[in-house]
C-alpha positions as CSV (number, residue, x, y, z in Angstrom):
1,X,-15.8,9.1,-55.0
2,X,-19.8,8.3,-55.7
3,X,-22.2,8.1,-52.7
4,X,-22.2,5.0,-54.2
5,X,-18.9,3.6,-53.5
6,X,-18.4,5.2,-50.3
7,X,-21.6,3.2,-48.9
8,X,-20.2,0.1,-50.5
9,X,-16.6,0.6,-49.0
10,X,-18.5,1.3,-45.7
11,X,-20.3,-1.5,-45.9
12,X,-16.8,-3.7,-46.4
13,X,-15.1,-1.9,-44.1
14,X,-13.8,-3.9,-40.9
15,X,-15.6,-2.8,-37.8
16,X,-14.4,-1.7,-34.2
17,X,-14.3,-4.4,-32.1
18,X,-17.1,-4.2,-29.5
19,X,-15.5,-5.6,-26.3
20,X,-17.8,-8.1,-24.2
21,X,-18.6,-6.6,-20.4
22,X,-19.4,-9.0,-17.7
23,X,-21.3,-7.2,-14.9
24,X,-21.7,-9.4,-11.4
25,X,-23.9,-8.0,-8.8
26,X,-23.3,-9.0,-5.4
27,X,-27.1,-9.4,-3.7
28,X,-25.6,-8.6,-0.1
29,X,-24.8,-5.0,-1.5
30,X,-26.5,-2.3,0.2
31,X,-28.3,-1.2,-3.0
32,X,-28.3,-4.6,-5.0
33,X,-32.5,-5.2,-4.2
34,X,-35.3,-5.8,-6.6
35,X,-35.2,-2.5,-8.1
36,X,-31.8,-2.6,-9.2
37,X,-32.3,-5.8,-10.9
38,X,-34.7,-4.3,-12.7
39,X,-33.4,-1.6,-14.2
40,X,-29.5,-3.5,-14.7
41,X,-30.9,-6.0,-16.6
42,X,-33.1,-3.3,-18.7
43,X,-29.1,-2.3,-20.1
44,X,-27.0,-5.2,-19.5
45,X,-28.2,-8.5,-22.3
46,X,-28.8,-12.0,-20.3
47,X,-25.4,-13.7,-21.0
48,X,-23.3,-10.9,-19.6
49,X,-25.0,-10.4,-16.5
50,X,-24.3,-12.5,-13.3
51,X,-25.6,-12.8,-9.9
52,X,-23.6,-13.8,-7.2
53,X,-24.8,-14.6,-3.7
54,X,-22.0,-16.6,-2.0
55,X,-18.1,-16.7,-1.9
56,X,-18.5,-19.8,-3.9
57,X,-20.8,-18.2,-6.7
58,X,-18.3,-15.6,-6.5
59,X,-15.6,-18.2,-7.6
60,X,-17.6,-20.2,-9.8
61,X,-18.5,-16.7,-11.6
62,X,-14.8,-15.7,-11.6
63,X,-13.8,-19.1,-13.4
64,X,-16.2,-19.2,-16.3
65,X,-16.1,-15.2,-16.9
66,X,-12.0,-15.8,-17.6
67,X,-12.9,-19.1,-19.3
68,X,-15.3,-16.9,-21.8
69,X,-12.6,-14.8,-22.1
70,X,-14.4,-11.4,-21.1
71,X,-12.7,-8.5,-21.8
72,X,-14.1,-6.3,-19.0
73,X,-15.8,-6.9,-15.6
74,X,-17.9,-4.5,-13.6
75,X,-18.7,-5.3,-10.0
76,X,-21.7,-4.6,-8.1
77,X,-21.2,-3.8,-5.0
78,X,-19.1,-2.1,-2.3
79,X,-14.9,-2.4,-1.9
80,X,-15.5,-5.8,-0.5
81,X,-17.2,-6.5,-3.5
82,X,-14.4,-5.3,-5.6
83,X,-11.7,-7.2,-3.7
84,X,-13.5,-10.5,-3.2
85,X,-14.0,-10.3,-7.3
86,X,-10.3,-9.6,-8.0
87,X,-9.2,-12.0,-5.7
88,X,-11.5,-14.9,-7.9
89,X,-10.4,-13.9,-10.9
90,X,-6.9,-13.6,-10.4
91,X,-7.0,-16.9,-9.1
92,X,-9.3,-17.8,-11.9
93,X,-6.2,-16.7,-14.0
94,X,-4.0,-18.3,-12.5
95,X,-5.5,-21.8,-12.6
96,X,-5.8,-21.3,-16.4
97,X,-2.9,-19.5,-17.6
98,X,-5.2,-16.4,-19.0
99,X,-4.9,-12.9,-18.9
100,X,-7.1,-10.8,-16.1
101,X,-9.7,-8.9,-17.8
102,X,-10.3,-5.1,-17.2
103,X,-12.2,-4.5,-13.8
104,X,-14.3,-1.8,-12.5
105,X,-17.2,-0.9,-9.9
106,X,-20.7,0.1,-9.9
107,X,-21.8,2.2,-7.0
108,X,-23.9,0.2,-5.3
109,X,-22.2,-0.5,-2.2
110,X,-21.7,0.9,1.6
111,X,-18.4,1.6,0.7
112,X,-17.4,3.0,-2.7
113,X,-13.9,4.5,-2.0
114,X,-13.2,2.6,-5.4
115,X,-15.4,4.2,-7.2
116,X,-14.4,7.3,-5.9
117,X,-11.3,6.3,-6.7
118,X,-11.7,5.4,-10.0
119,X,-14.6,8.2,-11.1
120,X,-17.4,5.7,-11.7
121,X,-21.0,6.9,-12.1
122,X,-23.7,7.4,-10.0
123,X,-25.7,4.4,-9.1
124,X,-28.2,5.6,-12.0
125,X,-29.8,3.4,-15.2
126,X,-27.8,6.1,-17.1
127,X,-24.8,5.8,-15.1
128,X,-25.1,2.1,-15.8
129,X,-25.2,2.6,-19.0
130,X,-22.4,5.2,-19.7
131,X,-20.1,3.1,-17.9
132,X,-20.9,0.0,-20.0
133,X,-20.5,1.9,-22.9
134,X,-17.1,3.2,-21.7
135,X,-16.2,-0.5,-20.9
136,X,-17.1,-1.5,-24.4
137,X,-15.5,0.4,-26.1
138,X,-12.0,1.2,-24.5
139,X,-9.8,-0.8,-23.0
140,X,-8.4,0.5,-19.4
141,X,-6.4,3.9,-19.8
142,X,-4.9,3.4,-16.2
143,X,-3.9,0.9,-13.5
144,X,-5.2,0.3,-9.4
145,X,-2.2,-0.7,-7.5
146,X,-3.8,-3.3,-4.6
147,X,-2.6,-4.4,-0.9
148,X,-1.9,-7.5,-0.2
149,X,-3.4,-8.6,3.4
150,X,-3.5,-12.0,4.2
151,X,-2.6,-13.5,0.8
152,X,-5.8,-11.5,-1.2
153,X,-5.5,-8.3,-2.5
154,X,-7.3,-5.5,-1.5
155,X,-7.4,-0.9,-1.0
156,X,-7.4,-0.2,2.4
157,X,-6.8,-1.8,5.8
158,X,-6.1,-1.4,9.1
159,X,-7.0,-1.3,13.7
160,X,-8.3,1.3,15.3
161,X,-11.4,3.4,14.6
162,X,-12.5,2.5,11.1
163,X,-12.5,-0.9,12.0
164,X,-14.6,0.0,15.4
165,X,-16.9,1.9,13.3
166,X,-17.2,-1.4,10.8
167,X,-17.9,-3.6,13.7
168,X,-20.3,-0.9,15.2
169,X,-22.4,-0.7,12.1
170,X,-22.5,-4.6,12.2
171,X,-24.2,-4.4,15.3
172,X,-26.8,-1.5,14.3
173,X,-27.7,-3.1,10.9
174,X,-29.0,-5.9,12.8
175,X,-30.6,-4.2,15.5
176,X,-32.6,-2.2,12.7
177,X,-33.9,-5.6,11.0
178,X,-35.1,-7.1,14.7
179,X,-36.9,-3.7,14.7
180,X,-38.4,-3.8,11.5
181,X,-36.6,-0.8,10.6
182,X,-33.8,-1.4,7.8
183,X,-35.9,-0.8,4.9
184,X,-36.7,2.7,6.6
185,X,-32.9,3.6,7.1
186,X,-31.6,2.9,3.9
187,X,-29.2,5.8,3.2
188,X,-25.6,4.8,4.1
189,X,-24.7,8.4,5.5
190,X,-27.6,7.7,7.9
191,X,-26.9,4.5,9.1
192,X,-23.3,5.2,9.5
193,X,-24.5,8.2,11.4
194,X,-26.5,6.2,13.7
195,X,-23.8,3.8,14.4
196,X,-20.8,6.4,15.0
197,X,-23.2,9.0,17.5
198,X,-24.7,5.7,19.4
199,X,-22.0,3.2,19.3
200,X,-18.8,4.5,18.3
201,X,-18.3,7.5,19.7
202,X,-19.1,6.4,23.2
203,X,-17.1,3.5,22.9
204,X,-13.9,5.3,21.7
205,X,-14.4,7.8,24.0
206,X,-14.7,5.0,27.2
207,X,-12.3,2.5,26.3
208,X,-8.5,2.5,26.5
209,X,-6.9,1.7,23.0
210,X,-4.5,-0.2,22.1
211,X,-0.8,0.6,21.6
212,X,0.0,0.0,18.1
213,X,4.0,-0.8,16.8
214,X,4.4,0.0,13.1
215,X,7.6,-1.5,11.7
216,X,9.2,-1.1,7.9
217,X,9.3,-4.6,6.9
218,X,10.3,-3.1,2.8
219,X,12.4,-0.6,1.0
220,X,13.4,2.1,2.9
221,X,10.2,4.4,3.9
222,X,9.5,7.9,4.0
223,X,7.8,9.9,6.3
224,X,6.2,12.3,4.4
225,X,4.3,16.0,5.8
226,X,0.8,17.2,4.5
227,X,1.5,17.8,1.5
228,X,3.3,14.9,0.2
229,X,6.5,15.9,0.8
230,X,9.4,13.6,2.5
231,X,10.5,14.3,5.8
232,X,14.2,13.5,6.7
233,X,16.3,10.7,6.4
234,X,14.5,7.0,5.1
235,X,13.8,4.9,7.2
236,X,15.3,1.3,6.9
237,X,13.9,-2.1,7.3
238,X,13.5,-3.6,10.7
239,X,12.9,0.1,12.1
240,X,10.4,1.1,13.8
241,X,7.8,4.0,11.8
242,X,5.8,4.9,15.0
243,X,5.0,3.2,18.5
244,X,1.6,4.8,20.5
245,X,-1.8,4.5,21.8
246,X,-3.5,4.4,18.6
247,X,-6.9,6.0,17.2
248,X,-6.1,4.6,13.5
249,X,-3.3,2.3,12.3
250,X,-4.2,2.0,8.5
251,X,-2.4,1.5,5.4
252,X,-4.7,2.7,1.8
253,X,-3.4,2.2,-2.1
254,X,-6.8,4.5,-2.9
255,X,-7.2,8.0,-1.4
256,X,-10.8,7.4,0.0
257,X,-12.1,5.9,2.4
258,X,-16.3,5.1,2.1
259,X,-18.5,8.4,1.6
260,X,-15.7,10.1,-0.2
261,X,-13.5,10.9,2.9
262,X,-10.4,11.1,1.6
263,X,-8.0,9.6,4.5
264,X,-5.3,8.7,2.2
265,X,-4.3,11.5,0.0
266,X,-0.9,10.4,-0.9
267,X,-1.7,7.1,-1.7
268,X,-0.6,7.4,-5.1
269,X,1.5,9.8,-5.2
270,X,4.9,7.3,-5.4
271,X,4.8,4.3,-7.9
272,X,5.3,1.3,-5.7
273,X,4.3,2.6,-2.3
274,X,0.8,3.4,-0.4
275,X,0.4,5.4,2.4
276,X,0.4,4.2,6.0
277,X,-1.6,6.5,8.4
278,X,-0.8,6.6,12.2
279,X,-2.6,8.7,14.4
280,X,-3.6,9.3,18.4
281,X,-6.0,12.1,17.8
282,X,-8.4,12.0,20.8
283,X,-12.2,11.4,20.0
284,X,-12.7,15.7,20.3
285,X,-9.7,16.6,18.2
286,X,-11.2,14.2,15.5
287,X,-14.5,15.7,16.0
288,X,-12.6,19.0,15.6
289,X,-10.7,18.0,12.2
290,X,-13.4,16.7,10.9
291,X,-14.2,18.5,7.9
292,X,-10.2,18.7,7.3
293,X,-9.8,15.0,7.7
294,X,-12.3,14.7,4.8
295,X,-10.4,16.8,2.8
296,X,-7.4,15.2,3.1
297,X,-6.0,18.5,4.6
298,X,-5.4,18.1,8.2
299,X,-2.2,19.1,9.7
300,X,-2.1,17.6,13.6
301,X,1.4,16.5,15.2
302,X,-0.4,13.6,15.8
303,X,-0.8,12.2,12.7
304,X,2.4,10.6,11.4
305,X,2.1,9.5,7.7
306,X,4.4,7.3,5.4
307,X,4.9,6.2,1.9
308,X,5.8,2.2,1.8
309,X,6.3,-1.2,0.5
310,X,5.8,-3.3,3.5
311,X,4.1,-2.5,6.7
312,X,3.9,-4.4,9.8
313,X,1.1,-3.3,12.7
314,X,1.7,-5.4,16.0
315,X,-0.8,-4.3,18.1
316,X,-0.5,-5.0,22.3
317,X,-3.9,-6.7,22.5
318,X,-5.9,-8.8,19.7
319,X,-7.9,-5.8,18.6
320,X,-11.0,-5.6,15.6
321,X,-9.1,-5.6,12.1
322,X,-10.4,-4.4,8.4
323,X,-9.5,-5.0,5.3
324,X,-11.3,-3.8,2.4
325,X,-14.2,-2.5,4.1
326,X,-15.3,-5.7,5.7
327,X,-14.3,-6.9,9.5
328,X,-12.1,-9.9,9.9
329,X,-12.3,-10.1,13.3
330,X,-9.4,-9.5,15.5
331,X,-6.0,-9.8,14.9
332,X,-2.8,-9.0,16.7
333,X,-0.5,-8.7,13.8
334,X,-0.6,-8.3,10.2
335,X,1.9,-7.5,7.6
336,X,0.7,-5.6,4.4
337,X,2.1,-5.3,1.1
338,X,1.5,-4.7,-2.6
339,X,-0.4,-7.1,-4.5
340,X,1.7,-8.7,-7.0
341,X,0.4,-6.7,-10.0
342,X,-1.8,-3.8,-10.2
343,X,-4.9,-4.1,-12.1
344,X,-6.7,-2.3,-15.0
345,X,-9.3,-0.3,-14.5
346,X,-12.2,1.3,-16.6
């Protein structure tokens, strides 16, 4: 064939369709500022890029990005960020009778266990960019399974010390704007670091915590060991998984937790079923297991871990309660299962 005709049959030749990526950056994100603005909208064109300050932006966003018929959305934000989003456009979908688009994260949250989860870039122009590109021109090669808490879908959730720790760094955040000081303590290791050594620790350590009744409200559950592995008989519905004081009562679809502690290691490992995590470490053993705990590598006879479809935590007092990496106050029960339909993710 002449140089020629191959340029000519290039030239006719249909070409790959370039799929259309909505990115929405939530503006109450840790790193969602001025700068990032900047530099997202260097990479991202005018149409495809959506700012969202409220719940109801959030919605109205969700609406006309299935509407347009997106193919893939990337969220800016934390976890919260990434549920709240899922939660619009599913309903979105719903309403209209579309299909959800492909989701993913940017890293630009407190929280990024999603992220984590899901191998999105650093926080970066040129991670920006190589996950756009990604998103443009593949469609999602896996699927997120989600939790369902309270009728919206979510990763993680749960009483006990994350959701201490949540309420904790509520508090700090706003004692470092009074003082002026938030734009100096912008790291998210550092401020969760000044909230767990000033506030958490002493109040875990001081108060008396709540007892905590886990009950299998699915398919039969497993108790599973360290590595995975199940541990004696199932257990059937309307059982009881654990009763005790407890230091964490939490149920994860994702391995991670925020800052890449991986709490949940076996989140995934059974189609249809996350992992619930009940534990009465003391405040020293934790401090002990630490670096273990990150891992997703402690052994303690005090940790008791399942694999199910349908938890419910009744807890003995109305105690602080988290879902997705934001507070929702307290609560003295909840029932968590999986979200109707997992969602694709690039």
């Amino acid at each position: 064939m002449s140089s020629g005709a191959m340029v000519a049959l290039l030239k006719t030749a249909p070409r790959a369709h370039r799929r259309r990526v909505a990115v929405v950056l939530n503006t109450n994100a840790r790193r969602v500022d001025g700068e990032t603005l900047g530099w997202v909208r260097a990479v991202v064109p005018s149409g495809d890029l959506f700012v969202s300050r409220t719940r109801a932006d959030g919605v109205r966003i969700a609406d006309s990005l299935i509407s347009e018929g997106v193919d893939a959305v990337l969220f800016g934000g934390g976890d919260g960020t990434f549920a709240a989003g899922v939660a619009a456009l599913a309903q979105a979908a719903e309403r209209r009778g579309a299909p959800l688009p492909d989701v993913g994260v940017l890293r630009l949250g407190t929280g990024n266990a999603v992220a984590q989860t899901i191998g999105a870039a650093p926080a970066t122009p040129a991670g920006l960019a190589g996950d756009l590109r990604r998103a443009r021109t593949h469609a999602s090669r896996r699927a997120l399974a989600l939790l369902e808490v309270e009728g919206r879908p979510t990763m993680f959730a749960g009483f006990g010390l994350d959701a201490q720790i949540l309420e904790d760094l509520g508090q700090t955040l706003a004692l470092l704007d009074q003082a002026g000081l938030a734009g100096a303590v912008r790291s998210a290791n550092l401020r969760y670091l000044l909230s767990v050594t000033s506030r958490s620790i002493p109040r875990f350590v001081m108060a008396e915590r709540a007892e905590v009744v886990a009950v299998n409200r699915g398919a039969p559950a497993l108790t599973i060991d360290v590595d995975g592995n199940p541990i004696g008989a199932p257990i059937p519905a309307g059982r009881v998984l654990w009763r005790g004081h407890a230091s964490l009562a939490a149920v994860s679809s994702v391995p991670y937790y925020g800052l890449a502690m991986k709490m949940f290691p076996h989140a995934e490992k059974l189609p249809g079923r996350f992992q619930v995590r009940l534990s009465d470490l003391g405040a020293a053993e934790i401090l002990l297991r630490l670096p273990a705990l990150w891992k997703g590598r402690c052994e303690s006879p005090r940790i008791h871990d399942f694999l199910c479809d349908e938890v419910e935590l009744i807890m003995s007092r109305p105690s602080p309660f988290q879902s997705g990496g934001d507070l929702l106050g307290e609560r003295g029960r909840v029932t968590i299962g999986r979200w109707r339909r997992p969602v694709a993710v690039v």
